[in-house]
C-alpha positions as a LaTeX table, in Angstrom:
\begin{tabular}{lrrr}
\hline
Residue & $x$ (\AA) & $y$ (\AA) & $z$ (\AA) \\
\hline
Unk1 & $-1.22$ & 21.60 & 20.28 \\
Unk2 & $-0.65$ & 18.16 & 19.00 \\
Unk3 & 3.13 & 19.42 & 17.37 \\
Unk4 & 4.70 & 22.33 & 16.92 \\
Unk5 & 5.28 & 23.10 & 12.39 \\
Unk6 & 7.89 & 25.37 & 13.28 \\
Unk7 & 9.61 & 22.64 & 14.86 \\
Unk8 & 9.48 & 20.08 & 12.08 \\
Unk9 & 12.18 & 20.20 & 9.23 \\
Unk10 & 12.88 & 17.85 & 6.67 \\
Unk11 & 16.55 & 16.14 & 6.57 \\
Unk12 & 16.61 & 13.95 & 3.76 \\
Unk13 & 18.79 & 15.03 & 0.62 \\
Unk14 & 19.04 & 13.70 & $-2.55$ \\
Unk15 & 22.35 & 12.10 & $-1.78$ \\
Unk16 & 20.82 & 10.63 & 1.70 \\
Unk17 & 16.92 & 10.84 & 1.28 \\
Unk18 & 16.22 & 7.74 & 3.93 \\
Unk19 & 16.59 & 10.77 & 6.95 \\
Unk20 & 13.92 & 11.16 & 9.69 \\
Unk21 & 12.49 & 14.48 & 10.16 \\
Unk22 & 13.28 & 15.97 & 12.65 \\
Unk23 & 11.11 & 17.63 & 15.19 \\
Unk24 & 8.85 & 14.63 & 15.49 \\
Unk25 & 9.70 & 13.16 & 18.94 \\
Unk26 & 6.57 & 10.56 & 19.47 \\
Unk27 & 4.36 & 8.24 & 17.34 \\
Unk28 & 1.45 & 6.33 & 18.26 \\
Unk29 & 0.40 & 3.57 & 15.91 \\
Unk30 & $-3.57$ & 2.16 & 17.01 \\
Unk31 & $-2.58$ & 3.84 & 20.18 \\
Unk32 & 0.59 & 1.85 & 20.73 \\
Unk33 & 4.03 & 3.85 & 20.86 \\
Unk34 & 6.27 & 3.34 & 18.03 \\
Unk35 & 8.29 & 6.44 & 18.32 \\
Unk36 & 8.79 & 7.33 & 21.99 \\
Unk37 & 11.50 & 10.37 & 23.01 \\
Unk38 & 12.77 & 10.03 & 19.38 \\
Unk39 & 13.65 & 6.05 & 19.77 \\
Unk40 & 12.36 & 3.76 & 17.95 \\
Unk41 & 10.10 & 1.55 & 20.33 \\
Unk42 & 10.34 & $-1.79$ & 17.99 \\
Unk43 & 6.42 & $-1.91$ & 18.51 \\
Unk44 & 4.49 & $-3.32$ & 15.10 \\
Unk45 & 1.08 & $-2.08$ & 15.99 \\
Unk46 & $-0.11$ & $-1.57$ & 12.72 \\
Unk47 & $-0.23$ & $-3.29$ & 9.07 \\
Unk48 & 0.59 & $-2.04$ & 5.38 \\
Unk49 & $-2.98$ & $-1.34$ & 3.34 \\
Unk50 & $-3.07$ & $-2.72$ & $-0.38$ \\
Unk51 & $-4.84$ & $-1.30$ & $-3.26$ \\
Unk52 & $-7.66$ & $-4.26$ & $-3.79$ \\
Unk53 & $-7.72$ & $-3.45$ & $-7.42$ \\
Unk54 & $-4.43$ & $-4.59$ & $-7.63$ \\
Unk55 & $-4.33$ & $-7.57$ & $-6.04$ \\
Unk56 & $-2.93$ & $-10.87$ & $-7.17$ \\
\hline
\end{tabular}
């Protein structure tokens, strides 16, 4: 199993809604840790996609 649902909640509120969820201990970005043991690795291994009919 790649997570466990019942283990993911959502913290944000209205009065604080920039929260992490919790229950999400690891992410890989292109295969590069960005989350590792619930710390943020500083790793920026991937990029932002734009909508190409909006460009400008």
């Amino acid at each position: 199993m790649l997570f466990d649902p019942e283990a993911v909640t959502d913290t944000a509120t209205f009065d604080d809604p920039r929260q992490a969820a919790a229950g999400i201990t690891h992410v890989f970005v292109n295969g590069v840790a960005a989350l590792d043991d619930g710390t943020p690795t500083g790793a920026l291994a991937g990029h932002s996609l734009r909508n190409p009919r909006r460009a400008r």
